[in-house]
C-alpha positions as CSV (number, residue, x, y, z in Angstrom):
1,X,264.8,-159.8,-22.2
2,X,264.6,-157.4,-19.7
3,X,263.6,-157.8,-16.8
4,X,262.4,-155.3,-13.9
5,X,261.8,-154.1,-10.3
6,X,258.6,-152.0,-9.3
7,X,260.7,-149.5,-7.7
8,X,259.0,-146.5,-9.4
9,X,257.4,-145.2,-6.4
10,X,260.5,-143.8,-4.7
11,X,261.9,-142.5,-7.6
12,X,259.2,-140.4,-9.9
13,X,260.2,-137.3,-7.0
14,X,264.0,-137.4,-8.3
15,X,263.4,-134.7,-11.2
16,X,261.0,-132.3,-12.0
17,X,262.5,-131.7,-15.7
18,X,259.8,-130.7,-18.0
19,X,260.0,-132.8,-20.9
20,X,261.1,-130.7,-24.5
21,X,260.3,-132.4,-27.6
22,X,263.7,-132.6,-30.0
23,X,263.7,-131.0,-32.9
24,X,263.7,-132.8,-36.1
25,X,263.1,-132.8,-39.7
26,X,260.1,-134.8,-41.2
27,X,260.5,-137.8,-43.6
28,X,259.0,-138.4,-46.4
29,X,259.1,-142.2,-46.7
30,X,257.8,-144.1,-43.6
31,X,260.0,-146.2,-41.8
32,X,262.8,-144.4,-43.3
33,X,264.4,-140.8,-42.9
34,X,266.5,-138.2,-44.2
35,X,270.0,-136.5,-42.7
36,X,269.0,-133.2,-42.6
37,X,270.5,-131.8,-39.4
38,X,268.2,-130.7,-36.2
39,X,268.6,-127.5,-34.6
40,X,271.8,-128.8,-31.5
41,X,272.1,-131.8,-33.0
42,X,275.5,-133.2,-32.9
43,X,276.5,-136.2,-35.0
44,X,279.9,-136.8,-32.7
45,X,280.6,-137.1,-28.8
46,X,279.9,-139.5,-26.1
47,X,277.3,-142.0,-26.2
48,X,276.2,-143.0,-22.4
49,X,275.0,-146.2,-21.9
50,X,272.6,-147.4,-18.9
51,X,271.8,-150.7,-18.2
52,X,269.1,-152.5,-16.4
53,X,271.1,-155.1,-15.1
54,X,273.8,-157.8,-15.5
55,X,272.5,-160.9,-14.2
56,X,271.1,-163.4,-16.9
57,X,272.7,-164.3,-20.2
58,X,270.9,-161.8,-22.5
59,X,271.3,-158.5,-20.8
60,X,275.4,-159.9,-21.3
61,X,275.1,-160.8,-24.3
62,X,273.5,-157.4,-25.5
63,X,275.7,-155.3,-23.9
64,X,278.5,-157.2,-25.8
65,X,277.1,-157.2,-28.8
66,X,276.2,-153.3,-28.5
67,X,279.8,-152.8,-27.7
68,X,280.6,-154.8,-30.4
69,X,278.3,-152.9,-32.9
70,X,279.5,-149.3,-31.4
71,X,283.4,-150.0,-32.2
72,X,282.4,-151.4,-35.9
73,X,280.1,-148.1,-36.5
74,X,282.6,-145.6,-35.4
75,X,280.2,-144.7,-31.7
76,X,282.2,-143.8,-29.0
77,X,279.9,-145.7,-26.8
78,X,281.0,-145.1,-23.1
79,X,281.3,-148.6,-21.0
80,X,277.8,-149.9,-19.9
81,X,276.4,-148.7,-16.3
82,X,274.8,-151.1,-14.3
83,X,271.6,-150.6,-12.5
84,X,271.9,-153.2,-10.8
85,X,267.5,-153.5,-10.9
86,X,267.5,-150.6,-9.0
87,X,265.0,-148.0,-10.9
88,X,266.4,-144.9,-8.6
89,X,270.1,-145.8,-9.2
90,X,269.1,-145.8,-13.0
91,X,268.3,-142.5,-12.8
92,X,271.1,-141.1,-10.8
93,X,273.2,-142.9,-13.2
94,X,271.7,-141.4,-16.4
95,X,272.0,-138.2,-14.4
96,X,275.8,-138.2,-14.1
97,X,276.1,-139.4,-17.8
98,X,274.1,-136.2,-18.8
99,X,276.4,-134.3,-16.2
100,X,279.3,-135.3,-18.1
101,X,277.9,-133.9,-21.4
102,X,277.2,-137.2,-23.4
103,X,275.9,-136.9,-26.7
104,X,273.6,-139.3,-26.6
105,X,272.0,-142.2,-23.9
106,X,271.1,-146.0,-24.9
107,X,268.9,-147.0,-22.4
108,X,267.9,-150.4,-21.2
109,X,265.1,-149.3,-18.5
110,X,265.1,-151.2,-15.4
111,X,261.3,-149.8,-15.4
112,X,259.3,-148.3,-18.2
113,X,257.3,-145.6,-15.4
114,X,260.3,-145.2,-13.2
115,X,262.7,-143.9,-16.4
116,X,260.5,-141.3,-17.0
117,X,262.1,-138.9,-15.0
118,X,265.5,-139.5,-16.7
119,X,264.1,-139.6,-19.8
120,X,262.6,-135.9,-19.5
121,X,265.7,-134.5,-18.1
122,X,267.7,-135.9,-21.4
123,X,265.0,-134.0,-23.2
124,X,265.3,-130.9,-21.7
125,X,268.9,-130.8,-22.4
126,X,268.3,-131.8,-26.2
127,X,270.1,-135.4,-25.4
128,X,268.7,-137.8,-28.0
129,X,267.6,-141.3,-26.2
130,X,267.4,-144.6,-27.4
131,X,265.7,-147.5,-25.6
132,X,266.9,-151.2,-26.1
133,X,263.8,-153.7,-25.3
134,X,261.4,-151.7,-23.3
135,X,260.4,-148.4,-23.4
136,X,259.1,-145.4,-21.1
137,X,255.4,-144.4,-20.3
138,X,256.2,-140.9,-20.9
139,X,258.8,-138.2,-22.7
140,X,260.6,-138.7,-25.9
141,X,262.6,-141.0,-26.9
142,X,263.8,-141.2,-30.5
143,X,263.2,-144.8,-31.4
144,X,262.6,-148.1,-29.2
145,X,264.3,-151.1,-30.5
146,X,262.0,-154.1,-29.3
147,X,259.9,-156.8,-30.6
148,X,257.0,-157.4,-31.1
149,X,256.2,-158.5,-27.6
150,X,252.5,-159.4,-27.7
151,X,253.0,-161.1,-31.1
152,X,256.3,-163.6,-29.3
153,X,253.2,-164.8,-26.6
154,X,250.6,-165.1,-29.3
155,X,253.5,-167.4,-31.0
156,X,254.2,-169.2,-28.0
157,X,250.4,-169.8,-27.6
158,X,249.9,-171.0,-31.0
159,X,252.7,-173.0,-31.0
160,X,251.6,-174.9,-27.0
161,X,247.8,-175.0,-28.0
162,X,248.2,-177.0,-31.1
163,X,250.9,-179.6,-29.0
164,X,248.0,-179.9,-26.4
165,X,245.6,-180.1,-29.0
166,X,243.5,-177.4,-27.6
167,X,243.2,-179.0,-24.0
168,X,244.1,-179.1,-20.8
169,X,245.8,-177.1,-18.1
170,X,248.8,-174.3,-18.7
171,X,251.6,-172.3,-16.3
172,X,251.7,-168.8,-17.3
173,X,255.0,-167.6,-15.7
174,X,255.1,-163.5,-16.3
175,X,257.4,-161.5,-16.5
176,X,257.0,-158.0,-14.0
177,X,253.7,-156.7,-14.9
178,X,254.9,-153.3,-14.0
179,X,256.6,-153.4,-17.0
180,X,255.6,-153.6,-20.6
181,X,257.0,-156.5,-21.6
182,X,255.5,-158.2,-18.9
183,X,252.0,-157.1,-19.6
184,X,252.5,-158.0,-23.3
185,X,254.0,-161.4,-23.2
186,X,251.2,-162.5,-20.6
187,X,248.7,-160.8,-22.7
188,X,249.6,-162.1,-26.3
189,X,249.4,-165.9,-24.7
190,X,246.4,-165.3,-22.5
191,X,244.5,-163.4,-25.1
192,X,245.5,-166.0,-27.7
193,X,244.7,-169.3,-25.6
194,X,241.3,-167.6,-24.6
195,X,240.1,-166.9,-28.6
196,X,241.9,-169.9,-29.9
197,X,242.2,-172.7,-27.4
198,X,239.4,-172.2,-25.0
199,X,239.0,-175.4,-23.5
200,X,242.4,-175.0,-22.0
201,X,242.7,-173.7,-18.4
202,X,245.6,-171.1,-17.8
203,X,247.2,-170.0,-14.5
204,X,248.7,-166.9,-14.1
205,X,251.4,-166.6,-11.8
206,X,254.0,-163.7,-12.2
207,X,257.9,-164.4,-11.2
208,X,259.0,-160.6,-12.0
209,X,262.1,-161.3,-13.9
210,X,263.6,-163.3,-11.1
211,X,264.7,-166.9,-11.0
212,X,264.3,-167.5,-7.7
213,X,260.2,-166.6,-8.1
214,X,260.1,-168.7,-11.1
215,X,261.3,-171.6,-9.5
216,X,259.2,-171.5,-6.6
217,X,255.9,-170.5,-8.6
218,X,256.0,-173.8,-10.6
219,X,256.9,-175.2,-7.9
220,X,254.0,-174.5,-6.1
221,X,251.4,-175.1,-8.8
222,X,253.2,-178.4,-10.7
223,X,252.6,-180.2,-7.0
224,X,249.5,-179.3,-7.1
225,X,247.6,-179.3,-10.3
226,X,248.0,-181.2,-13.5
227,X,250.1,-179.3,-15.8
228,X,249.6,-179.9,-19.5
229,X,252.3,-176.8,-20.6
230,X,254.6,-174.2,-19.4
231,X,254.8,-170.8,-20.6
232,X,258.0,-168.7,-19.7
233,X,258.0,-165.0,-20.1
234,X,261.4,-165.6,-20.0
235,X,263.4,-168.4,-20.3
236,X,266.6,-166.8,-19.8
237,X,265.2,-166.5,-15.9
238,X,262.5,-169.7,-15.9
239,X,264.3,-172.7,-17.6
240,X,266.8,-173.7,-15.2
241,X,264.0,-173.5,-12.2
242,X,261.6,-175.3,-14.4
243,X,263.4,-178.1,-15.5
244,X,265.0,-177.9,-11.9
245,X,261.4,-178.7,-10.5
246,X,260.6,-181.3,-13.3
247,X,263.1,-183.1,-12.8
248,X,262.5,-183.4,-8.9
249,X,259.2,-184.2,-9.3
250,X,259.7,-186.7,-11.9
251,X,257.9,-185.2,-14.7
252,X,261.1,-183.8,-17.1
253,X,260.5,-185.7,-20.2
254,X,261.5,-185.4,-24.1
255,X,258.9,-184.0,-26.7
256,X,256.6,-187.9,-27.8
257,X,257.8,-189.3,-24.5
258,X,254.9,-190.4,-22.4
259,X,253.7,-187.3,-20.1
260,X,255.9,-185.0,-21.4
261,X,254.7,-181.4,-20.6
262,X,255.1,-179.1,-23.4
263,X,257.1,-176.1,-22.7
264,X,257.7,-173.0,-24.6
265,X,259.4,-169.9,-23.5
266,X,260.8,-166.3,-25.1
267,X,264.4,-165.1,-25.2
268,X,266.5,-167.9,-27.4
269,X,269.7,-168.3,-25.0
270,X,272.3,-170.8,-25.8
271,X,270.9,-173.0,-22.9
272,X,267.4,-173.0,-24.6
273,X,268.6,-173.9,-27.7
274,X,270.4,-176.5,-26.6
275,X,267.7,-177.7,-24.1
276,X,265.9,-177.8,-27.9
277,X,268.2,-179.9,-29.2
278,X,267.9,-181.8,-26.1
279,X,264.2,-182.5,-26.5
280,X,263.5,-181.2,-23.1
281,X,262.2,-177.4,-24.1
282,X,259.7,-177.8,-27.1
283,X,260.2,-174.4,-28.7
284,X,261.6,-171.3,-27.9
285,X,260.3,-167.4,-29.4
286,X,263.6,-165.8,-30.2
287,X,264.4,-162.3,-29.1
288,X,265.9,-160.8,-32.3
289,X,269.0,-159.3,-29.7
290,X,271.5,-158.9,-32.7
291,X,269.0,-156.6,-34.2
292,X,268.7,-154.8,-30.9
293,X,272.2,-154.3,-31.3
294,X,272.7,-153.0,-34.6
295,X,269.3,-150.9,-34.7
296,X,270.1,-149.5,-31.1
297,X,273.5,-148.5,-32.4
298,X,272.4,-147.1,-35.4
299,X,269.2,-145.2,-34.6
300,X,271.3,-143.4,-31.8
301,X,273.6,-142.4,-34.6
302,X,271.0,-141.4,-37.0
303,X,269.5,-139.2,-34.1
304,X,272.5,-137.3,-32.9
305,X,273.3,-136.6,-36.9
306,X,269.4,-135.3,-36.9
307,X,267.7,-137.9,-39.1
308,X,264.2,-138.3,-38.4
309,X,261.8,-141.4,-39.2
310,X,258.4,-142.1,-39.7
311,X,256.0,-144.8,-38.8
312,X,255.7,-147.8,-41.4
313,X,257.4,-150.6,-42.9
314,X,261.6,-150.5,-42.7
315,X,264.2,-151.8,-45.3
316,X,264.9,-154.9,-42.4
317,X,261.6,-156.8,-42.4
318,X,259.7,-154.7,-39.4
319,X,257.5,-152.2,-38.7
320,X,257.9,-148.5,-37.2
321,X,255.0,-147.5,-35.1
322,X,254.1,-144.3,-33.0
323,X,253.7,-144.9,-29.4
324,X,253.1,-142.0,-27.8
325,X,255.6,-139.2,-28.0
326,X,258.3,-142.1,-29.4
327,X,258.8,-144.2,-32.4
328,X,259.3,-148.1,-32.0
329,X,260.8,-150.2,-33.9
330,X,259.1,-153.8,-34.1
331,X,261.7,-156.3,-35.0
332,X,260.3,-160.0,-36.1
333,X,261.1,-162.7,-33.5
334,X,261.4,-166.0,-35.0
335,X,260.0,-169.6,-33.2
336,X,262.8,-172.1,-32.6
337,X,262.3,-175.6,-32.4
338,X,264.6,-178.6,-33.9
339,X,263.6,-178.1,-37.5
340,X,265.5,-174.2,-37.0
341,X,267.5,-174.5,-33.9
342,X,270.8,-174.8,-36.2
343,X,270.3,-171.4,-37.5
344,X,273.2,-169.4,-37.4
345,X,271.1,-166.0,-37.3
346,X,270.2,-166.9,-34.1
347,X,272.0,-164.5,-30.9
348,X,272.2,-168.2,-28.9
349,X,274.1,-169.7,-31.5
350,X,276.5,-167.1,-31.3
């Protein structure tokens, strides 16, 4: 999952591009396209490759596997830049890439506002973008690969109010509201618990992608109220911290043991699937990263040969929707628990 710093402020002055729309030819399926070529497309060249940052097991994981996916599919997919979390070295970064006279750009924003500047400038130069995870609040970019990210809280929600049987009191730890999929994951299991569970209490703390937050934010509030569930926006950030304080406080228990607190998080890394297994992490929404892999790689390919899409169901069991000037993919995100957690589709059994 990706996770972001609210540095947008310093950064929206960088460019004054004015963002072009790329020319393409329409489909005439939805959710699929054909390979006419666009006016200076290019269906060869460098691909650049910005990423948000390197510092949890996902983001590693995907840039492997889009590596991975870019040597299999013939993509000469430059090595990854690191942002570091640092929205105004994104930028500078994606500006040397299109100095160098890349192709294309896969993008995993470090924040959806601050990109925008980046994003318009690839525009301007007729440099097709695709986004990984999150996407931008402005300009075009040819297809988001994501999930569904208000649908993996409604799961989680579904799946914690029916263990607490509709009761009680729940830790909602977000994810950096400044970005998208912060707002949606908190929204999907707010929204959800609120129509479908509302005798249970939830408190909303945010941890902005960042382990050190998560820790301390239930730390705060499991020492101080009674804590029927915990919700991680991320578990690739949250589950070590959480289970960390459980432990400390003497509340980390296995799923039917006496005061067990349900906890359910989104991403599906090895250590939550094995923290499954375990018995100490009830479920676990799984980020679909080997389709972020494959799709990203793809979708940049079919852009820079000039193959445009349409919103509606694709040939891979998700949904293309409009969202704003770009398209998004919606890939399905599956819930773990110990019935699935042996899957071998799964990106943290890999």
């Amino acid at each position: 999952m990706s996770y972001h710093s609210k540095k947008a402020s310093r950064v929206l002055t960088l460019f004054a591009a004015t963002a072009l729309t790329l020319t393409s030819c329409s489909s005439t399926e939805s959710g699929t396209g054909d390979t006419s070529a666009a006016p200076g497309a290019d269906a060869g060249g460098e691909v650049g490759y910005s990423e948000s940052f390197l510092t949890d097991a996902f983001q590693v994981q995907l840039v492997k596997q889009l590596t991975d996916q870019a040597k299999a599919g013939g993509v000469n997919l430059l090595p990854a830049v690191n942002a570091d979390g640092d929205a105004a070295k994104q930028n500078a970064d994606i500006t040397t890439l299109l100095g160098r006279g890349v192709k294309g750009l896969i993008v995993v924003p470090v924040d959806s506002k601050a990109v925008v500047p980046a994003i318009t400038r690839a525009n301007s130069k007729n440099v097709p973008v695709v986004s990984v995870d999150l996407g931008a609040e402005a300009g075009k970019i040819y297809m988001v690969v994501r999930a569904d990210n208000v649908y993996m809280g409604k799961a989680a929600c579904e799946y914690m109010g029916k263990q607490i049987n509709g009761a009680g009191t729940v830790l909602d730890l977000q994810g950096d509201l400044a970005t998208s999929n912060g707002q949606d994951r908190s929204k999907g299991f707010t929204t959800c618990m609120a129509e479908q569970f509302p005798g249970v209490k939830v408190i909303s703390k945010p941890m902005n992608w960042k382990p050190d937050e998560c820790a301390t934010q239930a730390q705060t509030v499991l020492s101080t109220e009674k804590i029927d569930g915990v919700f991680m926006g991320s578990e690739s950030v949250c589950l070590a911290g959480v289970q960390q304080t459980l432990r400390t406080q003497g509340k980390l228990t296995k799923v039917g043991e006496p005061g067990h607190i349900v906890s359910v998080g989104i991403d599906g890394s090895k250590a939550a699937l094995d923290a499954v297994r375990e018995g100490t992490l009830d479920a676990v929404i799984s980020q679909p990263l080997d389709l972020y892999a494959k799709y990203g790689i793809q979708y940049i390919k079919d852009a820079m040969a000039g193959k445009a899409y349409q919103p509606g169901p694709t040939d891979h069991n998700s949904t293309i929707v409009q969202a704003g000037e770009s398209l998004q993919d919606l890939l399905p995100s599956p819930t773990v628990t110990k019935e699935n957690v042996d899957d071998a589709s799964l990106w943290g059994n890999g």
